[in-house]
C-alpha positions as CSV (number, residue, x, y, z in Angstrom):
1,X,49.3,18.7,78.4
2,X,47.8,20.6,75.2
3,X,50.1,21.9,73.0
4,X,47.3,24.6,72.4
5,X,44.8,26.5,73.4
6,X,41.7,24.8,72.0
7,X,37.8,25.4,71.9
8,X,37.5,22.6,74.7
9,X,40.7,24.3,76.9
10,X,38.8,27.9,76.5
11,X,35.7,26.7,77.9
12,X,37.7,25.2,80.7
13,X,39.5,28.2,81.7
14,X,36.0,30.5,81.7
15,X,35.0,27.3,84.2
16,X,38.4,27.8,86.5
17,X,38.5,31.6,86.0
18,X,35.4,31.7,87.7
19,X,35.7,29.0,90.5
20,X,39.1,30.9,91.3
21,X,37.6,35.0,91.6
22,X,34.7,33.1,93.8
23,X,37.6,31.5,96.4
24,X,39.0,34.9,96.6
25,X,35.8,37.0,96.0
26,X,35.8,38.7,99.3
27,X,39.6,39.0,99.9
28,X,39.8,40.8,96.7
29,X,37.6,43.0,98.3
30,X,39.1,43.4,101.7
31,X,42.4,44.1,99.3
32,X,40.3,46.6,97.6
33,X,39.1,48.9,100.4
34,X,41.4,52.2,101.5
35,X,40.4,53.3,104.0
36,X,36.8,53.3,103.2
37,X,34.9,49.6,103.5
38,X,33.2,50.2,99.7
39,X,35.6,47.6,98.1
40,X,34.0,45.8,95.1
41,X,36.6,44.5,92.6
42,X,36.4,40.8,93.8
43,X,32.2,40.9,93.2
44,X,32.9,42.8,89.8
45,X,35.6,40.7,88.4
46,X,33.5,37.4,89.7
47,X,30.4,38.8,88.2
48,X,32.2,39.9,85.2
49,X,33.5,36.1,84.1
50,X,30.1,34.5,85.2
51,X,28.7,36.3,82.4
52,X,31.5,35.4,80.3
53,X,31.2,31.4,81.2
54,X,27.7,31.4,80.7
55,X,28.0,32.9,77.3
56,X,30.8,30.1,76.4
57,X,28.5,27.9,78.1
58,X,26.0,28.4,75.4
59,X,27.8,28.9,72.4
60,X,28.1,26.0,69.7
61,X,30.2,23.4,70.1
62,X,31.2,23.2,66.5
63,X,32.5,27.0,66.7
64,X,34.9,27.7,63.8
65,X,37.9,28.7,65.8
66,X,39.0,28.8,69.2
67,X,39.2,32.8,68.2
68,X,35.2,32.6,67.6
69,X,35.0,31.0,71.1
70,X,37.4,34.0,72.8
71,X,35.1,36.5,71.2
72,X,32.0,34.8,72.1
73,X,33.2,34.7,76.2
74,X,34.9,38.3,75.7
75,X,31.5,39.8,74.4
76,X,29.4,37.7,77.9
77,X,31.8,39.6,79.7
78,X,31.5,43.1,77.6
79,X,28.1,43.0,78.7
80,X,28.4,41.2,82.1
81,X,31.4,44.0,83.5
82,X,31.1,45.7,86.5
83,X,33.5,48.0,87.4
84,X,36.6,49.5,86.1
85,X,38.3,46.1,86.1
86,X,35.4,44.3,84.6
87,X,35.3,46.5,82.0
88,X,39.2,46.4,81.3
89,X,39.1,42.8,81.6
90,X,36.1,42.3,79.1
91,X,38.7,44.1,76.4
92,X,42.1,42.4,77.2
93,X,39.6,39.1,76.3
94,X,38.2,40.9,73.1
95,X,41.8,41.6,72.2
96,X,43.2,38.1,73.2
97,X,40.0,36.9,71.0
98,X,41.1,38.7,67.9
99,X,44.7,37.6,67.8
100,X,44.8,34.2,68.9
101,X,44.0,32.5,65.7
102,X,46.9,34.2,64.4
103,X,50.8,34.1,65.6
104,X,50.1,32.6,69.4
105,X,49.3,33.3,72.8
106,X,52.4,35.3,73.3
107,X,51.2,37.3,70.3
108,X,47.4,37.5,71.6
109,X,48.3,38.4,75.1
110,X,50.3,41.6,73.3
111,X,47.3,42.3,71.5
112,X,45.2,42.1,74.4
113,X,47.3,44.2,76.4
114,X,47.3,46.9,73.8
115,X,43.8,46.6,73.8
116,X,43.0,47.4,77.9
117,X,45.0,49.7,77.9
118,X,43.0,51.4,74.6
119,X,40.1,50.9,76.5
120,X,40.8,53.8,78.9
121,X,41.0,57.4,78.4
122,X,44.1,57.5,80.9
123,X,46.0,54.6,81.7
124,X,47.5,54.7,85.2
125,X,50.5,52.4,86.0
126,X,50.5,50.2,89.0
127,X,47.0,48.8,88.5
128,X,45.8,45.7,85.9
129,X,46.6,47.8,83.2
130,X,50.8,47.1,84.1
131,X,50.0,44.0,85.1
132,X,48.7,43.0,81.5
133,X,51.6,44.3,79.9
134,X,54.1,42.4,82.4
135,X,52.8,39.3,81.4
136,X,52.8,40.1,77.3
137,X,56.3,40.5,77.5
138,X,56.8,37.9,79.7
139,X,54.8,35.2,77.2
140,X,57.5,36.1,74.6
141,X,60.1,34.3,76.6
142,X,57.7,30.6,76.0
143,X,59.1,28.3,73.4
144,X,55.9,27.3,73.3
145,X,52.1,28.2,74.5
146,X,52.1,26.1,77.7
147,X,56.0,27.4,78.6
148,X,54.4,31.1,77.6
149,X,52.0,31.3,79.6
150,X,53.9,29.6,82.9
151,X,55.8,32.9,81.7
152,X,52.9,35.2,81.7
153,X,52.2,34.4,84.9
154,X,55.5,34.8,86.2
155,X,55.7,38.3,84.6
156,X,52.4,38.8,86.1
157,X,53.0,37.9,89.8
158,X,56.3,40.4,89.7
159,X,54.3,43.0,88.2
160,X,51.9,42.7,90.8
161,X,54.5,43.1,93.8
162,X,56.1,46.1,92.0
163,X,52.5,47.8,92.0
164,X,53.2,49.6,95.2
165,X,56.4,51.3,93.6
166,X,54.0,53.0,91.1
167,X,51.1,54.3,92.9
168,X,51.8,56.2,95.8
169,X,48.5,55.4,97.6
170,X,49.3,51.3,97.2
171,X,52.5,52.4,99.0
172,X,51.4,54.3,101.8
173,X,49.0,51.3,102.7
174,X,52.0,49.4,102.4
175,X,49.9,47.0,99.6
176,X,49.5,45.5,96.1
177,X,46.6,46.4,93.1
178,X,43.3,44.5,93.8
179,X,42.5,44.3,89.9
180,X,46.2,43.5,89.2
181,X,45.8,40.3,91.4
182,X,42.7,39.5,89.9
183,X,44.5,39.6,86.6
184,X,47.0,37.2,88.1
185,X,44.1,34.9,89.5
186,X,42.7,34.5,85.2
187,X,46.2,34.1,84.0
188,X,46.8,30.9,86.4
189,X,43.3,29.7,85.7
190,X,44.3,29.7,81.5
191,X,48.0,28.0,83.2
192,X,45.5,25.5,84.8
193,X,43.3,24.8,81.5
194,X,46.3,24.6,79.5
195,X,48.5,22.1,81.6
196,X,46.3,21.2,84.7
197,X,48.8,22.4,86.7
198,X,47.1,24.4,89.7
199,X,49.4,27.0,90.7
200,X,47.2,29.6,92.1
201,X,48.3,32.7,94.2
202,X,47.2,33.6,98.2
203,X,45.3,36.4,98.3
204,X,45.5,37.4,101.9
205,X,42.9,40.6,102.6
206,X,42.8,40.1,106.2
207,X,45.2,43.1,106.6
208,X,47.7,45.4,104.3
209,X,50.4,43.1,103.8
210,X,52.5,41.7,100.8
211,X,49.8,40.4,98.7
212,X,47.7,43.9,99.6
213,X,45.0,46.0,98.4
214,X,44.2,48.5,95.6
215,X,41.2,50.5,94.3
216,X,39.2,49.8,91.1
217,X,40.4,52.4,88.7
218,X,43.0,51.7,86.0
219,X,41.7,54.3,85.8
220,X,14.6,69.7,86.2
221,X,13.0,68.4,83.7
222,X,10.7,64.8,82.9
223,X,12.6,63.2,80.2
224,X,10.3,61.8,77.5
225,X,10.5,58.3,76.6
226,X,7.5,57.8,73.4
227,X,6.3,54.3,72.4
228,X,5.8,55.6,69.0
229,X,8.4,55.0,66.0
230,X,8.5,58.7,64.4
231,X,11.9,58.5,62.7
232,X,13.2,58.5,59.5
233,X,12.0,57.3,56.6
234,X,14.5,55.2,54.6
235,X,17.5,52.6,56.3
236,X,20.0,52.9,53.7
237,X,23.5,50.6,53.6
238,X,26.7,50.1,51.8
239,X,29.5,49.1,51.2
240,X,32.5,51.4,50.7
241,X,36.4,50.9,49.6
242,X,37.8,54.3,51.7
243,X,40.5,55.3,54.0
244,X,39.6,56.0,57.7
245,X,39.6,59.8,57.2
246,X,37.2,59.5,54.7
247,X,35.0,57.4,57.3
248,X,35.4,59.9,60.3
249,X,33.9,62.7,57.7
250,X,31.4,60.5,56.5
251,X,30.2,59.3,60.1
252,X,29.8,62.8,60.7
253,X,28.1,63.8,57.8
254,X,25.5,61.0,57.7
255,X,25.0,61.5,62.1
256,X,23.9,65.3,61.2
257,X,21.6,63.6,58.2
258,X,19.5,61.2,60.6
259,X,20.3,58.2,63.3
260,X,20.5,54.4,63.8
261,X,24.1,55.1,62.5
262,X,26.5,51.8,62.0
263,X,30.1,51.9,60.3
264,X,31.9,48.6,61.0
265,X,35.1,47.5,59.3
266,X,38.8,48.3,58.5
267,X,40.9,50.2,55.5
268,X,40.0,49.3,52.9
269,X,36.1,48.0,53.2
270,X,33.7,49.3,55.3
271,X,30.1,48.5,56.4
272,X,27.9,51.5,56.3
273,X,24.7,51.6,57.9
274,X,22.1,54.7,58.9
275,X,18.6,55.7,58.8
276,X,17.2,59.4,57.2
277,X,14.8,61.3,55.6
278,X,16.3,62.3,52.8
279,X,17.9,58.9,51.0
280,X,20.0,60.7,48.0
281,X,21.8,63.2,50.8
282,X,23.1,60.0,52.4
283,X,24.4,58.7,49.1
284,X,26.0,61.8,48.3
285,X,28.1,61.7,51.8
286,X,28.9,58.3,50.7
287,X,29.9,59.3,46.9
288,X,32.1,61.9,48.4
289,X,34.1,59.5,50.8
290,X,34.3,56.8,48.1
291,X,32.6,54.7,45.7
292,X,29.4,52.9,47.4
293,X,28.4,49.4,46.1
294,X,26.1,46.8,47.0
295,X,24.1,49.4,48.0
296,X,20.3,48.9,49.9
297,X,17.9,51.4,50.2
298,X,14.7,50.8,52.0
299,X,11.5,52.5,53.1
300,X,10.9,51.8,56.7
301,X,6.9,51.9,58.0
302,X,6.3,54.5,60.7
303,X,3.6,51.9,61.3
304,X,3.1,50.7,65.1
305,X,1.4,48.2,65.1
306,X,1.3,45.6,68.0
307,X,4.4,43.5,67.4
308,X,5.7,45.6,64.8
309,X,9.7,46.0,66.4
310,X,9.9,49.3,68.3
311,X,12.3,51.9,67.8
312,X,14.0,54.3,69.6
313,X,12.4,57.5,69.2
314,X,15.1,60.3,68.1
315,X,12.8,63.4,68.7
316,X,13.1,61.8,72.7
317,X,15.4,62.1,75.3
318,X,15.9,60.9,78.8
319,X,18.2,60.6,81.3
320,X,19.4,57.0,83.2
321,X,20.9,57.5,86.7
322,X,22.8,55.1,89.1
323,X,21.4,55.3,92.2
324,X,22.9,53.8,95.5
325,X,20.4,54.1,98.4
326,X,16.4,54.2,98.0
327,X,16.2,58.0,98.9
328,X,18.9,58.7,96.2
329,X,16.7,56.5,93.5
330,X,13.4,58.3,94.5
331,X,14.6,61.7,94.3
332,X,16.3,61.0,91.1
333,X,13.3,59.6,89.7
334,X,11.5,62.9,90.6
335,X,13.8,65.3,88.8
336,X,12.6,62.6,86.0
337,X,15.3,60.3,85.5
338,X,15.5,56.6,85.1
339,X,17.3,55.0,88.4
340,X,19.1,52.1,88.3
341,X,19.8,50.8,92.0
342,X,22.6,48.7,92.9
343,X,26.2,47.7,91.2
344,X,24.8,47.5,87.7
345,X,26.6,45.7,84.6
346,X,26.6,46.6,81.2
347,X,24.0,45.0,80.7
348,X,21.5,46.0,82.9
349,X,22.6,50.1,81.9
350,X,22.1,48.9,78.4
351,X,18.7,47.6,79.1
352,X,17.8,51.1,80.8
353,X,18.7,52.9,77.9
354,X,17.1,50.6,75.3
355,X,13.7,51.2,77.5
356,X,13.3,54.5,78.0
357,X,12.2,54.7,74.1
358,X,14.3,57.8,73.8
359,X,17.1,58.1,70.6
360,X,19.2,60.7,72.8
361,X,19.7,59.5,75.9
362,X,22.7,61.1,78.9
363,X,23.8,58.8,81.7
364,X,25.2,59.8,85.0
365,X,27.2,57.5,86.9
366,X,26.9,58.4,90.5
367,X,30.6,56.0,91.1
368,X,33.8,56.9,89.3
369,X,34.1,52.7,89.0
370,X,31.1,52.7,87.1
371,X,32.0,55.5,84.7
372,X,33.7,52.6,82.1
373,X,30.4,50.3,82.7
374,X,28.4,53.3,81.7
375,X,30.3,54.5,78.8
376,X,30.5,50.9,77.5
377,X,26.7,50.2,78.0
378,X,26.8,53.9,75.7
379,X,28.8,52.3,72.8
380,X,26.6,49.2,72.7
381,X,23.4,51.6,72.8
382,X,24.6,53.3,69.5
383,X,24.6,50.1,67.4
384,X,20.7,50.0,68.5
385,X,20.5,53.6,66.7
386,X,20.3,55.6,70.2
387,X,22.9,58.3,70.6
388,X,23.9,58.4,74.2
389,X,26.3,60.5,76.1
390,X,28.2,59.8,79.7
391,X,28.1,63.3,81.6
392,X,30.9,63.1,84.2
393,X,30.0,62.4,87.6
394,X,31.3,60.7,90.4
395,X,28.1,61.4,93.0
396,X,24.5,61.6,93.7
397,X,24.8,65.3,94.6
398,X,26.5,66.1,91.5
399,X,23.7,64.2,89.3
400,X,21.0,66.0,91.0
401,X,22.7,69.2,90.2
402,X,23.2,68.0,86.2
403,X,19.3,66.9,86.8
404,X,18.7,70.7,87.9
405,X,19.8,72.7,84.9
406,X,18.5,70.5,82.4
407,X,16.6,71.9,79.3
408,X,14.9,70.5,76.2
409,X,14.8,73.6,74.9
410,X,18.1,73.6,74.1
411,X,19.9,70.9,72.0
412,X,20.9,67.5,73.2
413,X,24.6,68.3,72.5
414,X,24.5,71.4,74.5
415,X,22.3,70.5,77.7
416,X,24.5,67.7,77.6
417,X,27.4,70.5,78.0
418,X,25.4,72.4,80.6
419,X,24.9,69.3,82.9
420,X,28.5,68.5,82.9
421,X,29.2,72.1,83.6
422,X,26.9,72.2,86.4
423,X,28.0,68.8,87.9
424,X,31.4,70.3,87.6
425,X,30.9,73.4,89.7
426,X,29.2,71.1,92.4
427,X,32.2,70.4,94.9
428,X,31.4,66.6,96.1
429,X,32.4,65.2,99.6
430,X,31.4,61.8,102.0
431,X,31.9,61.1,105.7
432,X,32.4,57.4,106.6
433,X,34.3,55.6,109.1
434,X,37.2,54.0,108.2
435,X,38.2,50.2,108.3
436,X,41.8,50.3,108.5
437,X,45.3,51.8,109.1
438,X,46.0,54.1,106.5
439,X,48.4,57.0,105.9
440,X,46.4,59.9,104.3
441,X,47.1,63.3,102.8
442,X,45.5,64.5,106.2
443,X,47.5,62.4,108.7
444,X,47.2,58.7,109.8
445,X,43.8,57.3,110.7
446,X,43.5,53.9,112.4
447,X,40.0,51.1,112.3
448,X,37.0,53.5,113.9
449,X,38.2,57.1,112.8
450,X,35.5,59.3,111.0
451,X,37.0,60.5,108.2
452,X,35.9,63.5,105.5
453,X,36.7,63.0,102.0
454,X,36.6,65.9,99.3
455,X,36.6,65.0,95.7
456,X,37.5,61.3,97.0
457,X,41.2,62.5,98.9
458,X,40.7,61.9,102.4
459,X,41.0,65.7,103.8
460,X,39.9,65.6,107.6
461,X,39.7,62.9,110.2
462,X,38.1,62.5,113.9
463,X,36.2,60.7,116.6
464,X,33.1,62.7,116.5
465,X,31.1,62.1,113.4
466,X,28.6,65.3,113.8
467,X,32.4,67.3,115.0
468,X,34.0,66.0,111.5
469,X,30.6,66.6,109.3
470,X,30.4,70.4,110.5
471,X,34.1,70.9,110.1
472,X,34.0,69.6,106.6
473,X,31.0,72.3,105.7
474,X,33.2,75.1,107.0
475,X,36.1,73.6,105.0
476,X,34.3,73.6,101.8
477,X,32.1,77.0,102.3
478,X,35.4,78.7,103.5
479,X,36.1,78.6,99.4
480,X,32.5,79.7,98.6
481,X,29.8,78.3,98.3
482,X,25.7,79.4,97.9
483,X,23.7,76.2,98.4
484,X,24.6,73.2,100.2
485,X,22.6,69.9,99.6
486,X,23.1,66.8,102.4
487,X,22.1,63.4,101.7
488,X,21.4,61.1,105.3
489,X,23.0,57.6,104.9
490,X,21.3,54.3,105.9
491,X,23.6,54.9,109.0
492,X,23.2,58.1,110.1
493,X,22.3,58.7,113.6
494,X,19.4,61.0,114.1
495,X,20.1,64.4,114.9
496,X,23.0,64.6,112.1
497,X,21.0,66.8,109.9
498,X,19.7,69.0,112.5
499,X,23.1,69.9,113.7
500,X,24.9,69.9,110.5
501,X,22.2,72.4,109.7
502,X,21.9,74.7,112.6
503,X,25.5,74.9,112.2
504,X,26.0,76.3,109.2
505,X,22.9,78.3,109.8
506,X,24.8,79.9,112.7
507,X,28.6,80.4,111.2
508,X,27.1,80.7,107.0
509,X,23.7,82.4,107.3
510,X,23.8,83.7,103.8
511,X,23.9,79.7,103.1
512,X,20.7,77.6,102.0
513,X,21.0,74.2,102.6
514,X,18.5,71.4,101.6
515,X,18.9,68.0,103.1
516,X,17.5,64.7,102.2
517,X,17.1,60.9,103.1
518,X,19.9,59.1,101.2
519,X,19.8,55.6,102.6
520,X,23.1,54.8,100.7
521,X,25.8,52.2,102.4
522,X,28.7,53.0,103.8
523,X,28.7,57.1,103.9
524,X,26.2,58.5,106.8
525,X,26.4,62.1,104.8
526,X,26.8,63.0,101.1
527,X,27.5,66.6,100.7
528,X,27.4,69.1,97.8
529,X,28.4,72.6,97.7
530,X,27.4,75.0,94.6
């Protein structure tokens, strides 16, 4: 038994943590679907610690610290994560990292607690995010690491069962957090590194049941994308002894000044890198947060030749999509956006904003799960000097109404503003069938049932799928309503759009409706209303 967790016991756990998500893999996801068969937290955690053991797998084996290690498998995640509970679990490791050179596990599992739950704009209670902070106060009770994390996971496993108590939809389908087991599942992998003891928990998704389910939430115009560097002239850097105030006024003085902007650090020293025009209006910003030092001013080529390193161009913008279907990705790519198909990672959204070329650059998530993905990808994407900004959207109907009102007339900040306005005032719905039992806000439906979702709450159910589509159109035009846009699923039986749309023709005739080959999974018809 180790009396600590060592270099050699991390890399064994990243090994475990992995071989245990891929055992339960697909019961995470059977856990994760209500009442809709879209459930993806067992693929996003798996794929999310893959990319964290293959970064451990390549790091040195004469790292400094078992710290260096953490960071080096939290940052393969970071860039690996899928999902909300990728993403969530990528920064309780970046927050385990940081601490666990210093006072303990019991200390580093606090830290990394505080840290998830920082990493999201609103915590909700009953998912992963509880979980982690069960099994920090849990660890405390250890005498030492081994006996705090045997406590961890105790905490953990009794935080999990009281998940249903906190969320109202975990109780009505009579089940437990998907993420929060998953979180469970890595805490008895680091039990198993530490001690060897393999104590790991049954995950049954076959049906709603003790160990249960949950969702994955903690939680016109061609955009231009030049190959040619025409940015600032000087990269200046610095250090500066200042206060964080100081640094919040200085971050925005020296973003109005040019791009490429960088401030790493803490109170009292800070890192300051950015790129401008005008070198001695960055140094005043600097002079009046503090007093700059070490300072590094130098004049950067706007040459381009071949393998000279490309830059992101900040006169250039574009826009990156998520795309789920190959209709969706075609007709996003015609209103000039970049498509990314798929489940993408952090990695892979990174990637598409690095290669568009462009130094402003919006993203649309077409999934509320892959809102954190995208707005993680955006963070990484501003240490590369692109600014990028994550307009809210949790559909393909609402990113194709963002795509509509986009204008590069105006500035980035504010068509930025009008396509989250405009996604906004597009009402969103889905029809699918559903999988399972489940007690909705609209009554019970049972394995089969068609079911109408508005804004993601389950608002009419049926046995008729062309009965429930047109119902769910009068619905949402009974509240208004001027343009109506349908997207056909990979499922959808012919003659859907035909009847959805001499339907409304007949009861909304003032109505226009437009209607398009989808081809996403799982939802035969995407509707938006504007």
């Amino acid at each position: 038994m180790l009396e600590v967790l060592d270099i050699a016991a991390v890399r064994r756990w990243s090994s475990l943590a992995v071989a245990g998500l891929s055992r339960h893999e697909q019961a995470l996801n059977q856990l994760n679907v209500y009442p809709v068969p879209d459930g993806d937290t067992g693929t996003n955690l798996l794929l999310t610690l893959s990319a964290a053991e293959q970064a451990v797998g390549g790091s040195l084996t004469d790292a400094p610290s078992t710290g260096a290690v953490l960071r080096t498998m939290a940052r393969g995640a970071l860039l690996g994560a899928r999902g909300n509970s990728g993403v969530i679990s990528a920064q309780w490791l970046a927050g385990l990292a940081d601490a666990v050179d210093g006072d303990g596990l019991a200390a580093a599992l606090d830290a990394a607690a505080k840290s998830a739950y920082a990493a999201v704009a609103r915590p909700v209670e009953g998912t992963i995010l509880t979980v982690a902070r069960a099994a920090a106060e849990a660890a405390h009770q250890g005498s030492d690491e081994p006996a705090a994390v045997r406590a961890a996971v105790l905490g953990a496993r009794d935080a999990l069962a009281r998940t249903p108590e906190q969320l109202p939809v975990l109780a009505a389908a009579g089940v437990v957090d998907a993420g929060g087991q998953g979180l469970v599942l890595l805490l008895e992998a680091l039990l198993e590194a530490l001690t060897g003891e393999h104590d790991e928990s049954e995950v049954d998704g076959s049906a709603a049941g003790e160990h249960g389910h949950g969702h994955d939430h903690a939680g016109h115009g061609h955009g231009s994308a030049a190959l040619t560097y025409r940015g600032p002239a000087y990269e200046v850097q610095f250090l500066i002894d200042t206060g964080a105030a100081e640094i919040a006024e200085l971050r925005g003085a020296l973003d109005r000044l040019g791009d490429s902007l960088v401030i790493v650090g803490g109170a009292p020293t800070w890192r300051v890198h950015v790129h401008v025009d005008d070198a001695g209006a960055a140094m005043e910003a600097g002079l009046a947060a503090g007093r700059p030092y070490q300072i590094q001013i130098t004049h950067l080529t706007s040459s381009t030749a071949e393998g000279a390193p490309r830059r992101p161009d900040p006169t250039a913008r574009a826009v990156v999509v998520t795309a789920a279907g190959d209709g969706i990705e075609e007709l996003l790519i015609a209103e000039g956006a970049v498509a990314i198909g798929g489940n993408p990672s952090t990695a892979e959204v990174l990637d598409a904003i690095l290669a568009t070329g462009a130094g402003r650059v919006a993203v649309l998530p077409t999934d509320s799960n892959l809102r954190a993905v995208c707005q993680a990808a955006a963070e990484e994407a501003f240490g590369e000097g692109v600014k990028v900004r994550v307009v809210p959207t949790r559909s393909p109907v609402q990113a194709l109404a963002a795509l509509a009102v986009r204008d590069h007339a105006r500035r980035f900040e504010d068509d930025v503003i009008a396509m989250a306005e405009a996604a906004g005032a597009c009402r969103s719905a889905e029809v699918t069938t559903a999988s399972r039992d489940a007690l909705t806000v609209a009554g019970r439906c049972r394995p089969g049932d068609v079911i109408a979702l508005v804004e993601g709450e389950v608002n009419l159910i049926g046995d008729d799928l062309t009965t429930v589509c047109c119902g769910l159109l009068d619905r949402m035009l009974a509240s208004g309503g001027e343009l109506v846009t349908l997207l056909t699923g990979a499922q959808a039986p012919d003659g859907l759009v035909e009847a959805v749309t001499a339907h409304v023709a007949t009861r909304w005739p003032f109505v226009e409706v437009h209607a398009y080959p989808g081809g996403q999974p799982h939802y035969p018809l995407l509707v938006g209303v504007e």
